[in-house]
N, C-alpha and C positions, 0 to 999 in steps of 0.2 A: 489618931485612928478612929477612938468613936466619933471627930466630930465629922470624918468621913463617910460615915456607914449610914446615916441618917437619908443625907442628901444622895447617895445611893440607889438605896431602899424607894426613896420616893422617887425618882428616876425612872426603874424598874416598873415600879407599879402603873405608873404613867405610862408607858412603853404597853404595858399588858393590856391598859382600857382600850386604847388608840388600837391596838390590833384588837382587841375583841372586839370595839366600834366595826372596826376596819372590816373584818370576816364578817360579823352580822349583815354590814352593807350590798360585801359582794353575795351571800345568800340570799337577799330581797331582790338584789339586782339580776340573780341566776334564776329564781321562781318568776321574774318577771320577761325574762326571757322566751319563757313556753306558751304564755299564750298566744305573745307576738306570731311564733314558730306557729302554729297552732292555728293561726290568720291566717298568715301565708298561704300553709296546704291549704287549705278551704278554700281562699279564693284561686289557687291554681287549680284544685280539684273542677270546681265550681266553673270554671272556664276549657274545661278539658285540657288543662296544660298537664299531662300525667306526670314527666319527667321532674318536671320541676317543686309539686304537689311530693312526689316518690323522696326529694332531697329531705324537704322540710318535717316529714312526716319522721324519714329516720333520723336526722338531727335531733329531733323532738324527742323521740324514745330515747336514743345512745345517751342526748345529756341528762336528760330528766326521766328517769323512769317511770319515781313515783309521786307525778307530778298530776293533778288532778286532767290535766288533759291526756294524758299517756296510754288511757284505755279507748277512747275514742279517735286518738293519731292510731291505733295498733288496727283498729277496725276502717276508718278510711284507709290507712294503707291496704290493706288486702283488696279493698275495692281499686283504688291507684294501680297496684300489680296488677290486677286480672285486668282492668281496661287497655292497660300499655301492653297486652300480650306478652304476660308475664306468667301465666300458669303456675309453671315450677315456684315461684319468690310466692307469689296469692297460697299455696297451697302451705307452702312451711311456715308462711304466716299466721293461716288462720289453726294450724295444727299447734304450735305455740301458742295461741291464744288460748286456745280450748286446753293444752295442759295448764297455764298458768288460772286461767279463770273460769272451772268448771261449772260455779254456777252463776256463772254473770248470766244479767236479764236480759243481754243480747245475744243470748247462746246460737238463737234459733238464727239469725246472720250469719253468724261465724258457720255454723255449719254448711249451710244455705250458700256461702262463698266457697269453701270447699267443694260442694256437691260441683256447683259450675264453672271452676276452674278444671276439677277432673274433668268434666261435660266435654270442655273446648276441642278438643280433638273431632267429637262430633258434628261439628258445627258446616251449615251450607251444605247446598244440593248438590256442587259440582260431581261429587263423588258418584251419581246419579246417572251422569253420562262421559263420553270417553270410553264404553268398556270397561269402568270401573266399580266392581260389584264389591260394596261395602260387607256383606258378608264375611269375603274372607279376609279381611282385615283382623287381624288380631284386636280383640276387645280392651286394647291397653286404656287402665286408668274406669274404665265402665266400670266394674265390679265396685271398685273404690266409689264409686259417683252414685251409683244407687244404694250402697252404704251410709253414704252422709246423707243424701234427701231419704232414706229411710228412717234414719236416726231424728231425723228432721220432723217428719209426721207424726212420729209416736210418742215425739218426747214433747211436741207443740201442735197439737192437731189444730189450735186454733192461729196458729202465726200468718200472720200477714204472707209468707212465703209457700206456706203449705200445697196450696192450690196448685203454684206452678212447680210444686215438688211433685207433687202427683203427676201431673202431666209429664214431667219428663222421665217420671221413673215408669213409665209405659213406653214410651220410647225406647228408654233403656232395656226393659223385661223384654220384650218385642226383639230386640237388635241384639241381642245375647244368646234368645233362643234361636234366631236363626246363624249367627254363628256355630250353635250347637247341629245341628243340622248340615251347616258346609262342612264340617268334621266327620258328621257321621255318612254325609256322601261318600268322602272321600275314602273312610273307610269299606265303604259297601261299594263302590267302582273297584277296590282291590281285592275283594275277596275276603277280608276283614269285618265277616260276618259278626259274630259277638260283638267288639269293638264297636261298630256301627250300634247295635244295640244301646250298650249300657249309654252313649252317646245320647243315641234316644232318647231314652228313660231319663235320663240326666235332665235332659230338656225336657220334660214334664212334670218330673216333682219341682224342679226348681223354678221354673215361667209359666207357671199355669196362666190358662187366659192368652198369650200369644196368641197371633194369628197362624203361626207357622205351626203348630202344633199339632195338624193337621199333615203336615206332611212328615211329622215325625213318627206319627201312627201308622201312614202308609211305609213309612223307611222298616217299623216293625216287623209291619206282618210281613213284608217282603224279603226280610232278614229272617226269619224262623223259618220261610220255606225257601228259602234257599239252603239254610240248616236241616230238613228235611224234620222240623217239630210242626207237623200238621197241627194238632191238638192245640197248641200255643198259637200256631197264625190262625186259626181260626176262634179260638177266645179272643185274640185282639182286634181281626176283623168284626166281630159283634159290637165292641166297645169302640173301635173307628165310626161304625155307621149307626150309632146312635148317638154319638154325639157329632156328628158330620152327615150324617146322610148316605145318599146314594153317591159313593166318591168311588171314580176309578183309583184301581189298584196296579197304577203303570210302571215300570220301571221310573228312579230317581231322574227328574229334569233336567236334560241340558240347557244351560241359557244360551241365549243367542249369539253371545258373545264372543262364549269359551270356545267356539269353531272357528274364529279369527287366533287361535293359540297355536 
């Protein structure tokens, strides 16, 4: 029996090296897997091929997490989703990224994809003509998009993406106040005086600077004298025509349109 136990023993231990050889190897050979993975997307990205760039990027994450390429496959993908008109996948990507890596040095991206994945709904003129008066479109996703490009400016006033944060979060202010405004029309054609109001108001603490903002003052006074609060439309007429001038004070516009309704 002992002279069995020996050659055994040594058997065993042989066995042990050989698989811990063995595992060491497939771990060199699984870390060398990611950069490959890693190539791949980049030159699909890099060729506009999204779908195929979208495989390798999540191969990449699912096997390797935390694999020195894993935080820059997680940021091309988001760019890969939002170019293949993918919105929805760019947004929960870049929102997982920003929980997992709050202070990565590419924070100001991540947001920055966020901001213009919500964007895309806005996107193209068409909306412009056909009768289609982008106002009263529900503001889906805007709120959220001027969020992350605000987040974006004040948390990186100097990023590379700033500038066009700016710019589109005037677009945005701009296209939300007058949203506010086709609400408060619509309140004020029904007799939904007050309501028309706070409407108003709403759209002037929150979009200051709009264009439209101007016919929210006229929605005002014309809402307090129909409420029969002289006193009040006439303090808001002072404050309409000094920051607006000499503005008729006409009944809310019909567009051209809405008489094809």
């Amino acid at each position: 029996m002992h002279r069995l136990v020996l050659p055994l023993m040594l058997m065993l231990t042989a066995t042990l090296v050989v698989s811990g050889c063995s595992n060491k190897k497939n771990n060199r050979d699984m870390r060398s897997d990611a950069p490959k993975l890693m190539q791949k997307g980049n030159k699909s990205l890099k060729a506009g091929n999204w779908s195929p760039a979208i495989r390798a990027y999540e191969t990449l994450e699912a096997r390797y997490p935390f694999s020195n390429e894993t935080k820059q496959a997680q940021l091309n993908l988001i760019y890969a989703y939002y170019s293949n008109a993918q919105p929805e996948a760019a947004i929960e990507a870049t929102e997982q990224f920003e929980r997992e890596n709050p202070t990565h040095p590419r924070m100001d991206y991540a947001l920055y994809m966020r901001g213009l994945a919500q964007f895309s709904g806005e996107k193209g003129l068409s909306h412009k003509w056909f009768r289609v008066d982008i106002s009263k479109r529900p503001p889906v996703g805007l709120l959220a998009s001027f969020s992350a490009f605000r987040q974006l400016v004040r948390r990186f006033p100097e990023s590379e993406y700033a500038a066009d944060a700016r710019q589109r979060m005037i677009f945005l202010r701009n296209r939300l106040a007058e949203h506010q405004n086709h609400i408060a029309f619509y309140y004020y054609n029904r007799g939904a005086y007050i309501a028309a109001l706070n409407r108003s108001n709403l759209a002037l603490i929150k979009y200051d600077g709009a264009p439209d903002l101007e016919e929210s003052m006229v929605l005002i006074v014309n809402s307090y004298r129909k409420l029969g609060m002289q006193d009040l439309a006439t303090d808001a007429e002072k404050v309409l025509r000094a920051n607006y001038g000499n503005v008729q004070l006409s009944e809310p516009k019909i567009h051209w349109y809405e008489f094809w309704k």
